[in-house]
C-alpha positions as CSV (number, residue, x, y, z in Angstrom):
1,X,-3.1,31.6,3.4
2,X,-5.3,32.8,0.8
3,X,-4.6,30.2,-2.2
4,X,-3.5,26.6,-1.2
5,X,0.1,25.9,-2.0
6,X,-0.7,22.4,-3.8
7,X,1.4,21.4,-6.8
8,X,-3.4,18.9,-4.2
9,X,-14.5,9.8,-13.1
10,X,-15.4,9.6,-15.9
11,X,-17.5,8.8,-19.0
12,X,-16.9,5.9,-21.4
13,X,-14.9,7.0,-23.9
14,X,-14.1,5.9,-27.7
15,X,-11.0,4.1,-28.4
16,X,-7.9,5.3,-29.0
17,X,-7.0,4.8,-32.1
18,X,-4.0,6.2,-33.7
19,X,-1.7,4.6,-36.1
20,X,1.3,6.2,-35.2
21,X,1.1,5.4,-31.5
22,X,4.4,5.9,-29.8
23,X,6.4,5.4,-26.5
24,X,7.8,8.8,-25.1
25,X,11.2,8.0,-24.0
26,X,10.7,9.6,-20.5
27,X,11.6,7.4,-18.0
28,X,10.9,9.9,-14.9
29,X,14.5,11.3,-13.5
30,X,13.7,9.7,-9.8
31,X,13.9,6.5,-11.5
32,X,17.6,6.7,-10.7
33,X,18.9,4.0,-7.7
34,X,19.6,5.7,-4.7
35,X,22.0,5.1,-2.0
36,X,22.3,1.7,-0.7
37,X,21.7,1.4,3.3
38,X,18.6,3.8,5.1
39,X,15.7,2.6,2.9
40,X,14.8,-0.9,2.3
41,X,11.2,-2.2,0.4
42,X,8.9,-4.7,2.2
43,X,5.6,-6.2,1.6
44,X,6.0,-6.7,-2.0
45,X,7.2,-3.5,-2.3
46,X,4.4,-1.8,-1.3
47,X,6.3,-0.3,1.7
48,X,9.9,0.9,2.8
49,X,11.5,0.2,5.9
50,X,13.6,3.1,6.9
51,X,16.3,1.5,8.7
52,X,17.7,4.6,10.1
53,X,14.2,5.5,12.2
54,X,13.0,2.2,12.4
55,X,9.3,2.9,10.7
56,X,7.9,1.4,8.3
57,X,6.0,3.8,5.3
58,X,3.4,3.4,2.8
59,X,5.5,3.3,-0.5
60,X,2.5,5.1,-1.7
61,X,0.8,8.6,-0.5
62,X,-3.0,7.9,0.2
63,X,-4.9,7.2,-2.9
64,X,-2.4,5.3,-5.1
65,X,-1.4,1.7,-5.4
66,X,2.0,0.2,-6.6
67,X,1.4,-1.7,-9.2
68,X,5.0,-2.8,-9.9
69,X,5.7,0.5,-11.9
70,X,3.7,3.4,-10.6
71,X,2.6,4.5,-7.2
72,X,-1.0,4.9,-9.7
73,X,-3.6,7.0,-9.1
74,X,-4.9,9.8,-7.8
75,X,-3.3,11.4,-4.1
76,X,-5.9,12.2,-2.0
77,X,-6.5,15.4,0.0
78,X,-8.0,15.6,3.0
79,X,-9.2,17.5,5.5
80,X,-7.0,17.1,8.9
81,X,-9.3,15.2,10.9
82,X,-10.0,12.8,8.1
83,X,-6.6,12.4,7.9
84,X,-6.4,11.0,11.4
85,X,-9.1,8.9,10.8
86,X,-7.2,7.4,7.3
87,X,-5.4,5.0,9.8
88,X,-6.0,1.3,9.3
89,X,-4.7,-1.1,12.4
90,X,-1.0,-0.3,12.8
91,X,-1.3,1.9,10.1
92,X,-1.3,5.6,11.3
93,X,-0.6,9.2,10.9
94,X,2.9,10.3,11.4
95,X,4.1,12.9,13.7
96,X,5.5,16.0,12.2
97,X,9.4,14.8,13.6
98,X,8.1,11.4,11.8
99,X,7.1,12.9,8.4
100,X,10.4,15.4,8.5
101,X,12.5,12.4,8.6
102,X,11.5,12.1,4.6
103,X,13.1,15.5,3.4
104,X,16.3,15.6,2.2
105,X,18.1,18.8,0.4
106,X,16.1,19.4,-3.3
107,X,17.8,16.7,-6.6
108,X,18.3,18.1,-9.6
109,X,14.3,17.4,-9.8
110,X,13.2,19.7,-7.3
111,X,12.1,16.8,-5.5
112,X,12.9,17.0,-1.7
113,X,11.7,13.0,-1.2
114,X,13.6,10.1,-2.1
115,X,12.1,9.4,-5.6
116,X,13.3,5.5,-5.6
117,X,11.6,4.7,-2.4
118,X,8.5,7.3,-2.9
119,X,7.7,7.4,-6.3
120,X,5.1,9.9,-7.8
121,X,5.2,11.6,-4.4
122,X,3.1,14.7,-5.2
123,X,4.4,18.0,-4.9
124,X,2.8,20.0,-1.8
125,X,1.9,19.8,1.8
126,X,1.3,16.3,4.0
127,X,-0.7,16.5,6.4
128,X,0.9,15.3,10.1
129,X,-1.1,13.9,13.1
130,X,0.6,17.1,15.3
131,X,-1.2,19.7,16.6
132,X,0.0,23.2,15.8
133,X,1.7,24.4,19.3
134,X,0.3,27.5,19.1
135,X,-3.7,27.3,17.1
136,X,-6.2,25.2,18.2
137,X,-7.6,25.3,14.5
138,X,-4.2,24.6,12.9
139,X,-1.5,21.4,12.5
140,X,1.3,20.5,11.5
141,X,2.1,19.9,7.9
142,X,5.6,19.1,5.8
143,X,6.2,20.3,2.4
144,X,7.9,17.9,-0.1
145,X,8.1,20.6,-2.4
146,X,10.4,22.7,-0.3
147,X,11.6,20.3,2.3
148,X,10.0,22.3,5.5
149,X,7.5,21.9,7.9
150,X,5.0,24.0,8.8
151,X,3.0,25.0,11.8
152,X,0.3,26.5,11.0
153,X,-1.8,24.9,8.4
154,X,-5.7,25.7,8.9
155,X,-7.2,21.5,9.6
156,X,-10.0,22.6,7.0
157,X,-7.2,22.5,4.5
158,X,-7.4,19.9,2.4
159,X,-3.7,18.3,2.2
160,X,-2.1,14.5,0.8
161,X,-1.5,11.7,3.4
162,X,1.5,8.9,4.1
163,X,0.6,6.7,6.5
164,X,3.6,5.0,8.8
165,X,3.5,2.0,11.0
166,X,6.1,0.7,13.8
167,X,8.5,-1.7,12.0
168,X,8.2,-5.4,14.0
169,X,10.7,-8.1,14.0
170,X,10.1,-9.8,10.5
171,X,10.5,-5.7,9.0
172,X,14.3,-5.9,10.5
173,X,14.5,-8.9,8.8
174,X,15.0,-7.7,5.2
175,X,18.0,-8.4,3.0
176,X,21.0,-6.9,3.0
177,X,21.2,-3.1,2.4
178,X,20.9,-2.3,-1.4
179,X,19.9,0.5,-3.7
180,X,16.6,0.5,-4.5
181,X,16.1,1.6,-7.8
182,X,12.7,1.5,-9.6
183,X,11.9,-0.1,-13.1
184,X,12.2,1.3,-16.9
185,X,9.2,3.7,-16.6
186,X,7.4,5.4,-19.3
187,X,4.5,7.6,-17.8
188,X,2.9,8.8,-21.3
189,X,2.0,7.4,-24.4
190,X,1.3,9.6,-27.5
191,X,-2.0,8.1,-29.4
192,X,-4.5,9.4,-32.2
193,X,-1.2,10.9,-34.4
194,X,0.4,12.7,-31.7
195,X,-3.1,14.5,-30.6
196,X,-3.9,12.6,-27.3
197,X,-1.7,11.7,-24.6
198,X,-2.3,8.4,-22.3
199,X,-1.0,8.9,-18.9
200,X,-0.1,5.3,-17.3
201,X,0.3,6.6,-13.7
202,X,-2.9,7.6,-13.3
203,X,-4.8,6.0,-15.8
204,X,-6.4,9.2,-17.9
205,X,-6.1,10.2,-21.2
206,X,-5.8,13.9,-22.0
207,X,-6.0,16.1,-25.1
208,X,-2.5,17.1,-26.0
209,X,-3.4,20.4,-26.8
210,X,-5.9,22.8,-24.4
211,X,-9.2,24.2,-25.6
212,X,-9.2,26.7,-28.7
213,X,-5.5,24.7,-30.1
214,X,-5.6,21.8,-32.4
215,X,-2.5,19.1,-32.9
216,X,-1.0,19.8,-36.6
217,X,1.6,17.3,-36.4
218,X,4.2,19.2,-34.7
219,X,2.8,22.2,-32.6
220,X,-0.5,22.5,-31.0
221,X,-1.8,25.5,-33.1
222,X,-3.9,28.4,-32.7
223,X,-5.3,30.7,-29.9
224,X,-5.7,29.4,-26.5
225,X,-9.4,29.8,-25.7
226,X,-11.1,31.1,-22.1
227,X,-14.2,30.3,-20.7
228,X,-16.1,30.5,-17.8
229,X,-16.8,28.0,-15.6
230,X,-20.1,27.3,-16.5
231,X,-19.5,27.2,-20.0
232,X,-16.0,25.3,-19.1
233,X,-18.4,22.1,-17.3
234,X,-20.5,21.9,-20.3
235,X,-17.6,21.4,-23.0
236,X,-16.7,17.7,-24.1
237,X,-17.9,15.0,-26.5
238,X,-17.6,11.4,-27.2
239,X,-16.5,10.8,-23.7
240,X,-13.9,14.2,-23.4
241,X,-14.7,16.1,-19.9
242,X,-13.7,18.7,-17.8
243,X,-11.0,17.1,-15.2
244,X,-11.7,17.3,-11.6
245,X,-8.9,19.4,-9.3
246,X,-7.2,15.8,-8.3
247,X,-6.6,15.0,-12.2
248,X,-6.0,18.2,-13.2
249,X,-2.8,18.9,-10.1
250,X,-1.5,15.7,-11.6
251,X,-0.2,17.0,-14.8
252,X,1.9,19.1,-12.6
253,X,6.0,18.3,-12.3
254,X,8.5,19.0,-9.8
255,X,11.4,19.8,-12.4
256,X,10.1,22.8,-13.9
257,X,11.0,26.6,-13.7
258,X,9.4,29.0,-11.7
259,X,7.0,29.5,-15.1
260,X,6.6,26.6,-16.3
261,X,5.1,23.0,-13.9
262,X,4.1,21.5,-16.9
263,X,6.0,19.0,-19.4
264,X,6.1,21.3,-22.6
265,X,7.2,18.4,-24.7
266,X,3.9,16.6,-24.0
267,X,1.5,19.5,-23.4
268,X,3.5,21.9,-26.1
269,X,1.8,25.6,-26.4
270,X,0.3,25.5,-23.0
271,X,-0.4,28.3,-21.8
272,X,1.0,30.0,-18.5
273,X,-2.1,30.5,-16.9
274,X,-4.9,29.3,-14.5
275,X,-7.3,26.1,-16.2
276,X,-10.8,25.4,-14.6
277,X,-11.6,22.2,-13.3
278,X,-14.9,20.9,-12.9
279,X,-14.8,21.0,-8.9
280,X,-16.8,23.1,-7.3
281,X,-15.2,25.3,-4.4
282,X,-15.6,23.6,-0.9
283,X,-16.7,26.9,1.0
284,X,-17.9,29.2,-2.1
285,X,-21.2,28.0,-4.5
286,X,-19.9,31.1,-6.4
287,X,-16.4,29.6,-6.9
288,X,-14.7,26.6,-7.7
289,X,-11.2,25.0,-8.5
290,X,-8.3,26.2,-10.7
291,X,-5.2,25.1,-11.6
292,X,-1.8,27.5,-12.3
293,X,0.1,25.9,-14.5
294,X,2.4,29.6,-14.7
295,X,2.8,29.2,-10.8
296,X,2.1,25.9,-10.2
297,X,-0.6,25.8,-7.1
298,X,-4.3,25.2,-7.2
299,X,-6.8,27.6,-5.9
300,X,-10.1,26.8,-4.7
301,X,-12.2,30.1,-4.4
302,X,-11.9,31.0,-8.3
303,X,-14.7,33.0,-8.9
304,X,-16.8,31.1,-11.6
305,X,-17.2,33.9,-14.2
306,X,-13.8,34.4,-14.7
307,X,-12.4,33.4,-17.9
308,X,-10.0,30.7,-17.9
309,X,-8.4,28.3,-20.1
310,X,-9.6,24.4,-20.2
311,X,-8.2,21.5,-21.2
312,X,-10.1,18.3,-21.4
313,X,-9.7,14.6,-20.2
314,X,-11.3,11.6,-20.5
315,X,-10.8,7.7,-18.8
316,X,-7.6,5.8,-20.7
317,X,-8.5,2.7,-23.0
């Protein structure tokens, strides 16, 4: 594999100020109620019983916390062996016949996860605590972007995490079977006239339109503008910054065609095209991160003089 299939801090910042700050009316299509009867939520609703398996999940990947709304945050990605060592007491890494229990046939989303019990799942590989049967380098992973496992994933690849427990006596104890069906969600908020967008999932606040474009009201306007990555780490003021590869993956969406894996009604005129990130390649000091928002995937051997497009973040009021 030569580029990583993976859909996988900040200054202060001013206010943000906008008179005509506004609610997008997105509530995110997983928010719909699902079947009643396999899943059912436990501890608080920070994890889901499947009833069908008998194991208890994380509701959240590694990284986020439910906070009632969101599974918010940032997913973590992680080499294999750190992986295995993310377990906490009866908390542990799934086998790949464990994980593959979670895939179901592709919504009208693209999502192959159950988007009520798993919210904000991110698209991409999960890492699973099973050896690859034929590499002693290599695991097991499953991709909730195309519903497969896989068998040959390098363990220097860095991939997200769900951790799974046994399910005890009190867990078979939960009410009777019901849909679960997650709150009226609104991931982002328009602020500064339209010209910054607030995500509430993970907490950022990013420019609406990418480097070189301005917000006139009702197009982001003008001529996308590419940089290198040393020129792309230096740009920013009054708290604006280059995102690291984390933030920057999460503007990207399941629903989206094969061209487009980002919202173009909040980030309207972006282009279809790889953005720098501020995260220096893990094997290269010549490279670092990018982000295809035409093919949706991160790459982390860009090398650093290419030009690139940018957009810029900064840490929400």
């Amino acid at each position: 594999m030569v580029r990583l299939k993976k859909k996988s801090q900040g200054d202060g910042m001013n206010r943000v100020v906008g008179a005509a700050t506004m609610a997008l009316a997105l509530t995110a299509c997983d928010a719909m109620a699902q079947p009643a009867g396999r899943y059912a939520l436990a501890e608080g609703g920070h994890a889901v019983l499947d009833r069908t398996t008998g194991l208890v999940w994380k509701r959240c990947q590694e990284g986020k916390q439910w906070d009632g709304r969101f599974c918010k945050g940032i997913g973590k990605e992680l080499g294999w062996e750190d992986a295995r060592r993310a377990s906490n007491g009866a908390w542990r890494l799934p086998s790949a016949k464990e994980l593959k229990t979670l895939t179901r046939p592709a919504n009208s989303d693209g999502a192959t996860v159950d988007g009520a019990a798993f919210p904000d799942t991110d698209p991409g590989l999960f890492w699973s605590a099973s050896p690859s049967d034929n590499d002693p380098a290599a695991a097991w992973t499953v991709d909730f972007e195309k519903g497969v496992a896989f068998g040959f994933a390098k363990r220097s690849y860095k991939s997200h995490v769900r951790l799974v427990r046994d399910a005890q006596p009190p867990d078979m104890r939960q009410g009777a079977p019901a849909a679960i069906a997650l709150p009226a969600r609104v991931r982002f908020v328009l602020a500064d006239h339209g010209g910054t967008v607030i995500d509430h999932r993970t907490g950022l606040a990013w420019k609406r339109c990418q480097e070189g474009k301005q917000w006139r009201g009702a197009a982001c306007e003008g001529a996308g503008r590419k940089l290198n990555w040393h020129d792309a780490t230096r740009a920013g003021a009054a708290g604006w910054r280059p995102p690291q590869v984390g933030e920057l993956k999460s503007l990207l969406e399941w629903r989206r065609t094969d061209h487009e894996t980002i919202d173009p009604r909040i980030f309207p005129g972006t282009e279809s095209g790889v953005f720098w990130s501020a995260s220096p390649s893990d094997t290269n000091p010549g490279a670092a991160w990018t982000v295809d928002f035409g093919k949706g995937y991160a790459f982390g051997n860009e090398t650093r003089h290419t030009p690139a497009y940018l957009r810029l973040v900064r840490t929400a009021p």
